[in-house]
N, C-alpha and C positions, 0 to 999 in steps of 0.2 A: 058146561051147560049143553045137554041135549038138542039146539037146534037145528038149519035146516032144510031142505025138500028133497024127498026124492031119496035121502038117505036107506043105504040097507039096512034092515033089520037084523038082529041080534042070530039069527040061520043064518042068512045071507053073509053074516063077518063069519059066523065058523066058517064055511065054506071056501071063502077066497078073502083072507084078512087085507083092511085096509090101515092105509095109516093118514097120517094129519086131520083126523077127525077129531073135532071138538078137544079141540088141544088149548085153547085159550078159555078165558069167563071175555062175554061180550064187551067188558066195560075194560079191559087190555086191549091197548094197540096191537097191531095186525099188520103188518106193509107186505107190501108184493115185493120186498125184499128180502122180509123176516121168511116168505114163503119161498120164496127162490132159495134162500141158502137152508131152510130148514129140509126140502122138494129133492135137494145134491145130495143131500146127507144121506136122507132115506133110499135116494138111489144109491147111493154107492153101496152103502149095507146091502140094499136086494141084489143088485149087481154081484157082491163079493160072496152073497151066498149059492151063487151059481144060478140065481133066475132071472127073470126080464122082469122089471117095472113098468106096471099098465097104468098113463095116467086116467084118469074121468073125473069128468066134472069140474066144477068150477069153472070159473069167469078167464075170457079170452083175455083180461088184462095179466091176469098170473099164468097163464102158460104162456102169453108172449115173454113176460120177465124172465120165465125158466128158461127158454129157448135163448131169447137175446142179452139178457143182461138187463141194465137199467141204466140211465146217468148216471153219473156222480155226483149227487145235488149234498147240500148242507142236510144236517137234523132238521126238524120242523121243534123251536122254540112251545109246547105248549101255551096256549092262551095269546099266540103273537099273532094269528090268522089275521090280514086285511091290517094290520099296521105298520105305517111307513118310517 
């Protein structure tokens, strides 16, 4: 799904391709984990092909998680939210 702000335009990807855009459908989970290890990946690729990875954009909680890590917490149970 196409969503969004601020995203390049369809010139603006020829010219300097991006990656992890609109890689899920909104109604797929998402973690600033799934991003962090998906974020490594795509660097080492860019890395191995002899260039620099530029990040932009997105929210200071996923490039904190890229930088730092994350705890080590459990799965999140679907449908368990707020129950003791």
């Amino acid at each position: 799904m196409d969503i969004g702000t601020a995203k390049p335009n369809a010139e603006e990807l020829l010219a300097a391709p991006h990656r992890l855009l609109d890689i899920r459908d909104p109604s797929q989970a998402y973690s600033a984990a799934d991003f962090r290890r998906d974020a490594l990946a795509e660097m080492a690729d860019i890395t191995a092909a002899g260039r620099i990875p530029l990040l932009v954009g997105g929210t200071m909680l996923y490039f904190k998680a890229l930088l730092e890590g994350l705890s080590p917490l459990p799965s999140a149970r679907p449908g368990s939210a707020g129950q003791n």
